[in-house]
N, C-alpha and C positions, 0 to 999 in steps of 0.2 A: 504494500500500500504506500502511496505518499505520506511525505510525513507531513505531521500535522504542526502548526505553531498556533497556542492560543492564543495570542496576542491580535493576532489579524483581526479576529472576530469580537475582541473585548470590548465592550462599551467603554466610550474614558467617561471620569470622575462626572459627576451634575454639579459641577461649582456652584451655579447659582443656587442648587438647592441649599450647599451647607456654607454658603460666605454671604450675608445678607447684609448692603451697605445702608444704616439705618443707626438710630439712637434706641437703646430701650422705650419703652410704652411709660407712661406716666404710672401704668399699674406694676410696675417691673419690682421686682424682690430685690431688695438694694443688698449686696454683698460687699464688702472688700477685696475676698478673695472667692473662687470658685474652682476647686476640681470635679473635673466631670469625669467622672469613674470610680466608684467605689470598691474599689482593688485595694492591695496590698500597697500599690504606688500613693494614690490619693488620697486612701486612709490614713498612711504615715504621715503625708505632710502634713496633711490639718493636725492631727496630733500636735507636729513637733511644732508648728505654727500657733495654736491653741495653748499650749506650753511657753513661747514665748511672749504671748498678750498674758497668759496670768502673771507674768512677774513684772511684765510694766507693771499691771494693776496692782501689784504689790507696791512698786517702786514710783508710779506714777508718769510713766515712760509714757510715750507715742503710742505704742500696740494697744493699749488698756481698751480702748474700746471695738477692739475688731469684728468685724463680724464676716464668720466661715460658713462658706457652704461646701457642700458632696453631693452632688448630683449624681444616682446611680439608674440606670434602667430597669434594672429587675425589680421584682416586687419586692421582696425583701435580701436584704445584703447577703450575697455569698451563693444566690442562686444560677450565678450566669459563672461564676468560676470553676476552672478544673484545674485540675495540676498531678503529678505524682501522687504523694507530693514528700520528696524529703529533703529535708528544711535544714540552712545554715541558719542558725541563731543568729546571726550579728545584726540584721536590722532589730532583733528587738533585743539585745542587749543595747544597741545605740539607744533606739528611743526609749527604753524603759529601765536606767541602771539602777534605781532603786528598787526595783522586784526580785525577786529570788526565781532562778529559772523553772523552779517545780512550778510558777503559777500563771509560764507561758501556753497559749493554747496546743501543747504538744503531746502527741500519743506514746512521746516515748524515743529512748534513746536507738538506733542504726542496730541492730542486733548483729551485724556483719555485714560484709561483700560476695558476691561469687559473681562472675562472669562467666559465659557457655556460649560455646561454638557450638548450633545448633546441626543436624544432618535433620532429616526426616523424620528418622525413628532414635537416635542417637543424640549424644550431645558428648560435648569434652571442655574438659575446665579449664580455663585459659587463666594466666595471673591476670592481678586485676592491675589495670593502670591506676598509674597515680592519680589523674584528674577525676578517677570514679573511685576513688577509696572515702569513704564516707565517716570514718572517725571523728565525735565531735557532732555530728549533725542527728536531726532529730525527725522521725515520722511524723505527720501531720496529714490534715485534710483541709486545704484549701479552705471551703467552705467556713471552717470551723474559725481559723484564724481570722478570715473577714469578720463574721459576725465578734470575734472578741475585739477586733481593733474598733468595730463600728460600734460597740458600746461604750469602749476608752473615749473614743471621741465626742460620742454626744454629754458621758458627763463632764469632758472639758467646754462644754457649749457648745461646739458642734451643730449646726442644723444639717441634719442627713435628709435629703429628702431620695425616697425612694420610688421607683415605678414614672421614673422622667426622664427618658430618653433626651439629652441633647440632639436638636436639628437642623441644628443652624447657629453657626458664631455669627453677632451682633459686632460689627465693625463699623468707627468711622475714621476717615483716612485708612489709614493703613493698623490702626488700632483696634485691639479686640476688645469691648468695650462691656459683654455679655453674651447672653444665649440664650436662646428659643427653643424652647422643649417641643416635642412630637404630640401633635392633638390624638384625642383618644375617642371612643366611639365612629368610627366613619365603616360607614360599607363599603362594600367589596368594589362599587365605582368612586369611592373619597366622601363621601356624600355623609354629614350628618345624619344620625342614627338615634337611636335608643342610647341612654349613659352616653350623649357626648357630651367631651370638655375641648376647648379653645384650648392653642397652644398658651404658655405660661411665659414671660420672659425673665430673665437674674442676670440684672447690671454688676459688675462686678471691677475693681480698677485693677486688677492681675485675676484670669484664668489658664488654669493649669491643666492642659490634655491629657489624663491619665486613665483612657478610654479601651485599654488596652491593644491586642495584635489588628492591625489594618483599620484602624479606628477612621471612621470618614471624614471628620473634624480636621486631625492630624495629616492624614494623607493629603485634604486639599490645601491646606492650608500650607505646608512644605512643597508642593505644585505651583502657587499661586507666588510664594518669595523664591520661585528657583531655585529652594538648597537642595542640592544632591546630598552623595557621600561617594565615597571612594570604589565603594563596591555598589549595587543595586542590593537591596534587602533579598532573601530568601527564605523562605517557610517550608515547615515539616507538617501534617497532620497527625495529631495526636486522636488516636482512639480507644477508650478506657473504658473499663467496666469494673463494678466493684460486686465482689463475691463473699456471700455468707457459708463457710464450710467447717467444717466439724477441726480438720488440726495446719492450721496457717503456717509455712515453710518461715522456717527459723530465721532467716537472712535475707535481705536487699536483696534480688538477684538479677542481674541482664544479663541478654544473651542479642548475639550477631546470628548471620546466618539466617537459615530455612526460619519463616516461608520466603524471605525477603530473597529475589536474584541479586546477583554482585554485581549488576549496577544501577542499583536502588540502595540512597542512603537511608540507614534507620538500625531498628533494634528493638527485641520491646523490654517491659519490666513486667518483675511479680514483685510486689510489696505486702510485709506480714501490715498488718492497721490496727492491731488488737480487735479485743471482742470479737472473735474466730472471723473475721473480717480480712480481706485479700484482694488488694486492689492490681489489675493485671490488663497491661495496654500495650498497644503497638504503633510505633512515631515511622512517620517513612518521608521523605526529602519528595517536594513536591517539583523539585526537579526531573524526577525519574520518566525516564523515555519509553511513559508506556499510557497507549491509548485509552487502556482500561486499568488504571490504577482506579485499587477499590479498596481502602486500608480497613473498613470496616471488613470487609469478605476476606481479607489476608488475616485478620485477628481470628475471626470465624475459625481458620484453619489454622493457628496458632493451637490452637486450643484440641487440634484435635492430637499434637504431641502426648506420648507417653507422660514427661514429665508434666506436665497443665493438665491432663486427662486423669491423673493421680492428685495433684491438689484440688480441684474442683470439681471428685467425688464425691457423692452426698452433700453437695453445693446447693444452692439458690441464688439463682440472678438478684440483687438488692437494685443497681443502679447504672445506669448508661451516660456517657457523654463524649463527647469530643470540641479540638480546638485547632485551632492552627497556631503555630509556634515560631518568633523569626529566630532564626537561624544562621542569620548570614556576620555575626560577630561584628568586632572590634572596628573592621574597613566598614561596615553596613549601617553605622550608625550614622545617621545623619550631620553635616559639617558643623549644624546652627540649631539649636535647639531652642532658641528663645526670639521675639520681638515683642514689638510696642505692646505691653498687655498682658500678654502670654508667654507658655511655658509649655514641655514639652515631659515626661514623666514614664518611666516603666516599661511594660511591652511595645505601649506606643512608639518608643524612640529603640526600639529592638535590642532592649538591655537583658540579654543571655546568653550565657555561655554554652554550647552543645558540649565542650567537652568534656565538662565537670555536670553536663544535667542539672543543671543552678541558673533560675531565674528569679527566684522572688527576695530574694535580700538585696540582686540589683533594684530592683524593685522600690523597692520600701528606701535603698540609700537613695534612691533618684528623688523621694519624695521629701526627704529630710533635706537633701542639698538645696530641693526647689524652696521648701520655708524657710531656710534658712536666706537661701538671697532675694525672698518676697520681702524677709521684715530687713534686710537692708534697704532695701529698695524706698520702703514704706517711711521707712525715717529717716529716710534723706527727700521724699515726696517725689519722686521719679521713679515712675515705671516704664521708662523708655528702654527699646530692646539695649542699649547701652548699658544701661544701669542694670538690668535682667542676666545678660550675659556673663554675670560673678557665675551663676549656674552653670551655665558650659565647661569655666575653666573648671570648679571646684569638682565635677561631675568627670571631665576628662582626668585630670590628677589623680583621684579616686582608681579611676580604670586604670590606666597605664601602670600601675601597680599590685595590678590585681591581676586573675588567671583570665579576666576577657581579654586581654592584650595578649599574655602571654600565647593563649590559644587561639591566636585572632586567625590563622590560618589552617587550622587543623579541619574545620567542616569541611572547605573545601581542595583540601588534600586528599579528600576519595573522588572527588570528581573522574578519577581516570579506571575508577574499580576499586570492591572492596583490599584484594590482598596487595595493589600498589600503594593505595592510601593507607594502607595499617602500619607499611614500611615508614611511608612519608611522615606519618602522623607522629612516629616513634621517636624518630631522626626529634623532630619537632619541640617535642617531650623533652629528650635529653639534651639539648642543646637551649632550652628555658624559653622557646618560640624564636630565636635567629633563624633558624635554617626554615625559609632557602635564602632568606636575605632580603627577600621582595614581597611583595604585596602578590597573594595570585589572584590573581582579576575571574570576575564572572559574569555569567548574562542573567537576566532576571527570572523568575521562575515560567512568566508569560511568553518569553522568547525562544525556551529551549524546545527543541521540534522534539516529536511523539511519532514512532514508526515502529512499535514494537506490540505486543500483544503477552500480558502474563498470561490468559488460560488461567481463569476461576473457576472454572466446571469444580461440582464439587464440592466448594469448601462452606456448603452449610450442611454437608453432611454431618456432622458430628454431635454426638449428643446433648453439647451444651451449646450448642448454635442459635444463634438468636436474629431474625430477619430485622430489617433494616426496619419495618413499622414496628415494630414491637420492641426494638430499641430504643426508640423516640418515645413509646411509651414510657419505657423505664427511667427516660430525661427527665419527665415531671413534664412535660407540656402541656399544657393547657393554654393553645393560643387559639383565638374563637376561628373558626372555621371562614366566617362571613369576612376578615378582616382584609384589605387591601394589601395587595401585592407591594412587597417591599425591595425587591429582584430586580435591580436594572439587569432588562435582557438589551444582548446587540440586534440592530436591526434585522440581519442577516444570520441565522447559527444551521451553517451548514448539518444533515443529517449524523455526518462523522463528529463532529464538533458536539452535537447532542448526546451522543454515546459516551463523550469522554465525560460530560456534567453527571448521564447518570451515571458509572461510575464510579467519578469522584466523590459525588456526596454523599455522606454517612447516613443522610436522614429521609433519603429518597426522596427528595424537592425534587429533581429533575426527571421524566421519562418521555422518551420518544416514542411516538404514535406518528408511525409511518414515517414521514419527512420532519417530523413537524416535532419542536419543543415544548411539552407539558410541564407547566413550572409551578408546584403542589407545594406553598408557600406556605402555609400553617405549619409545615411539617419542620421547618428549619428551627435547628437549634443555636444558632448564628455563631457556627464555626467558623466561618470566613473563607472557607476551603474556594470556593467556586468565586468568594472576590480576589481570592490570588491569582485564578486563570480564566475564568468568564465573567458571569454577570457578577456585577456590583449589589453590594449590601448597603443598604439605608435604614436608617432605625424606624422601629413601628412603634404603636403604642405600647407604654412601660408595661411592664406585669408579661410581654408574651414572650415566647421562646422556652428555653429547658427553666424548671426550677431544681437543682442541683440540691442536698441536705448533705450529703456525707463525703461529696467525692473530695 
C-alpha cells in the first residue's frame, strides 16, 4: 500500500475558536491569578502561591489580598487524570516541608524493580537501568493525589471551580487578560436545550496553562507567538487498566518486547497498588509506522501472556482509561514558555522524562517555579512577558540539572529499532547524556508516513479481554448522548485515513461505514490520541468524558 502521512488530512488548530480579542464581560469572576487545569501542575502552584499571600497577610506584604483561581473540566478533581502512577516525592517535599511523609497521599513505598524481555510465551530478566530503578519513590494513584492537593488548596483559599472547561483565552493586544468557559446544555446542532448555562468569563492579571498533554489553549497560543522548540513535541498513548485480584506481584515490573514489533517505541507496566489492587498498561510511540496501531487491542493481547494471565486470575476489571503522553524530552520543550499575562505549566509544556517514566514532580516543580515568578511579578506590578520570563530561566536551570536533560536524547535513540536504540541509549547512560554530542532531530508524530500493517486478528481472544465499549464503560463516562460534537474533522478523510482513526482510538469514537467517517463522540474519553494525528479536540461541557476514582 502507499504510505500514508496524517498530516495531509489534519484539520489545523480553530484559532479563533480559542484566542478571543475582547475585554472580560462586566459579569466576569475577577481573579489575580488563574490556572486552568486542575492537575498536579496547577494545583501546586496555587498552593505555593496561596502560601505566599498568607505570609504577606501575616507581614502585610503586597500578596495579602490575592485572589486564586483553578479552573478544572471535570466534575470533580482527579476524574480526567491517569498516570502509572509511581511517584518521586520531591514536588511534595518542596511544597509541603513541614509534613511528615507518612501523610502524603501515597500507597506506599516501590516494593522493587524487575524488567523483562518479553517472547510470546517467555520472558527473560534483563538488569534494570539506572533511569528505571525506582528506590526512594513511592506508589500512588493519580486521582488520589489531585483530590489531596485540591483540598490543601481550597483550605488555603483557593477557589477551585470545577466542571468549566476553559474555551477560549480572553486577550487584549497581545495580552491574556482571562477566559471563557465552555457553555453547557446545547444539542447535538449547539442549540440551547434543557439545563442550559451561558458561557462564564475569569479576568485574571497572570493565567497559567496547566491544561495538560495537547491542551488547545497552549497549543494555539505557542502557534499564534511562533515559538517553536528544537525538536517538534512527540507522544506515546498510554492505555491502562486497573485490576482487582486475589495476590498483586510483589514489585514495579516493565517489560520491552512482544506484543510491541521493534519498530514501535513503548513497553508496558504491572504495578502492585495495595488493597489486592494491580494497575497494568501498555505506552506505545505514536510515531510507529503502522496503519492500524490499536494500543488498546495490543494491551488486549498483552494480557493474554502467561505471566499477566497468572496475575489476573481470579481478577475483576475495576477501571479503564487512557492518555497521550509527550514524549519528545529536553529539545521538545518549547523555546518560551511565558508572555504578556500568561504562563505555560506541566504536560502542557511536555515536562517528562520517558526515561526514568517520571512526569508528575516535573509537574508540580513547573507549578511552584510559575508562583513563585507570579508573586515577583505581582510586586513589582508587571506582568509583562519580561517580567514573567524569571519562569523560563528558573524552570530551564531546574532541568539542565536534572535527568530531563540528561536523557534529553535517549527517546529518540530507538528511532532506528528496538536493539540499535538499546545500544545507543546505553552509550547515552554511561556517558551522563554526551554521546552522541548533538541534538538528534525528529519529525512530528503527524508527519511520519504509515505503510505497515500489525495484524490484530485475535487479540480479544483472551479471557480477560475487554472490547473497546465496554472499556469506556469502565472510564466512568457518563457524557449525554445528545451533546454536540466536539471533533474537529478534516474536510476530506480519505477511507484509508478512516481506518487509521479507528484504530487509533481507544474508545471507538471513530468507525468507517463504507467510504465514509462515523465520528461516535460521546464515547471519547479525551485522550488526545486522534488530536496528535487527525481531528482536533475542543472542550465540551464540564462534567463529560471519563470520570476516573482510583486510577
Amino acid at each position: 500500500m502507499e504510505s500514508l502521512i496524517p498530516s495531509f488530512e489534519q484539520p489545523p488548530l480553530p484559532h479563533d475558536r480559542f484566542i478571543v480579542e475582547a475585554e472580560p464581560d462586566k459579569e466576569a469572576v475577577p481573579l489575580d491569578v488563574l490556572f486552568v487545569g486542575g492537575g498536579p501542575a496547577g494545583l501546586a502552584g496555587a498552593i505555593r502561591l496561596a502560601r505566599l499571600a498568607a505570609r504577606d497577610r501575616a507581614e502585610g506584604g503586597p500578596l495579602a489580598d490575592l485572589e486564586i483561581g483553578v479552573l478544572e473540566k471535570s466534575g470533580e478533581l482527579g476524574e480526567h487524570c491517569l498516570s502509572g502512577a509511581v511517584v518521586n516525592p520531591e514536588g511534595f517535599r518542596t511544597l509541603f516541608p513541614d509534613l511528615d511523609e507518612s501523610e502524603f497521599p501515597f500507597r506506599g513505598p516501590v516494593p522493587g524493580d524487575r524488567v523483562l524481555l518479553l517472547t510470546e510465551r517467555g520472558r527473560v530478566r534483563l538488569p534494570t537501568p539506572p533511569t528505571m530503578r525506582n528506590h526512594g519513590h513511592r506508589m500512588a494513584s493519580i486521582c488520589e493525589i489531585v483530590r489531596w492537593l485540591g483540598a490543601r488548596a481550597e483550605a488555603l483559599g483557593v477557589n477551585v471551580f470545577t466542571g468549566f472547561p476553559a474555551d477560549a483565552m480572553l486577550m487584549r493586544g497581545g495580552q491574556v487578560v482571562g477566559v471563557r468557559t465552555t457553555p453547557a446544555g446545547l444539542d447535538r446542532e449547539g442549540r440551547p436545550g434543557g439545563g442550559f448555562m451561558p458561557a462564564t468569563e475569569l479576568s485574571a492579571r497572570v493565567t497559567v496553562l496547566a491544561e495538560g498533554t495537547r491542551g488547545p489553549l497552549s497549543q494555539t497560543w505557542l502557534e499564534r507567538e511562533g515559538i517553536g522548540s528544537a525538536n517538534p513535541q512527540i507522544f506515546a498513548l498510554g492505555v491502562k487498566e486497573l485490576w482487582e485480584v486475589p495476590r498483586p506481584p510483589g514489585a514495579v515490573t516493565h517489560t520491552l518486547g512482544w506484543p510491541l514489533p521493534r519498530d514501535a517505541f513503548g513497553g508496558s507496566f504491572i504495578y502492585p497498588m495495595g488493597e489486592n489492587l494491580v494497575s497494568l498498561g501498555l505506552v506505545v510511540g505514536l510515531d510507529a509506522p503502522y496503519v492500524d496501531l490499536d494500543v488498546h487491542a495490543l494491551l488486549q493481547r498483552f494480557k493474554r501472556h502467561p505471566l499477566v494471565r497468572q496475575i489476573l486470575a481470579g481478577g475483576e476489571l475495576v477501571e479503564w482509561g487512557a492518555k497521550t503522553i509527550p514524549e519528545g524530552g529536553y529539545y521538545a520543550i518549547p523555546d518560551r514558555l511565558s508572555g504578556d499575562g500568561l504562563l505555560i505549566a506541566g504536560d502542557a509544556a511536555g515536562l517528562v522524562d520517558v526515561a526514568s517514566l517520571k512526569g508528575i514532580h516535573y509537574g508540580m516543580r513547573s507549578g511552584i517555579l510559575a508562583a513563585e515568578a507570579i508573586g515577583r511579578a505581582l510586586v513589582a506590578d508587571d506582568v509583562s512577558g519580561a517580567r514573567l520570563s524569571s519562569y523560563d530561566a528558573a524552570l530551564r536551570e531546574s532541568l539542565v540539572t536534572d535527568a530531563i536533560y540528561r536523557n534529553r536524547n535517549q527517546r529518540l535513540a530507538f528511532k532506528p529499532g528496538f536493539f540499535a536504540g538499546g545500544v545507543r541509549a546505553g552509550l547515552m547512560q554511561a556517558t551522563g547524556g554526551t554521546f552522541p554530542g548533538r541534538r538528534i532531530g525528529s519529525r512530528s508524530d503527524a508527519d511520519e508516513p504509515r505503510a505497515r500493517r500489525l495484524g490484530l486478528a485475535g487479540a480479544y481472544d483472551g479471557a480477560h479481554s475487554v472490547a473497546k465499549v465496554d472499556a469506556v464503560f469502565r472510564s466512568g463516562n457518563a457524557t449525554r448522548d445528545d451533546i454536540p460534537s466536539h471533533l474537529v474533522v478534516g474536510r476530506r478523510v480519505s477511507p484509508e485515513m478512516a481506518d487509521l482513526y479507528e484504530s487509533l482510538c481507544p474508545a471507538g469514537v471513530y468507525e468507517r461505514d463504507g467510504d465514509r467517517l462515523v465520528v461516535n463522540a460521546p464515547n471519547c474519553i479525551d485522550c488526545k490520541a486522534t488530536d496528535v494525528l487527525g481531528p482536533r479536540w475542543t472542550p465540551r461541557e464540564g462534567g463529560s468524558g471519563p470520570a476516573y476514582k482510583r486510577m
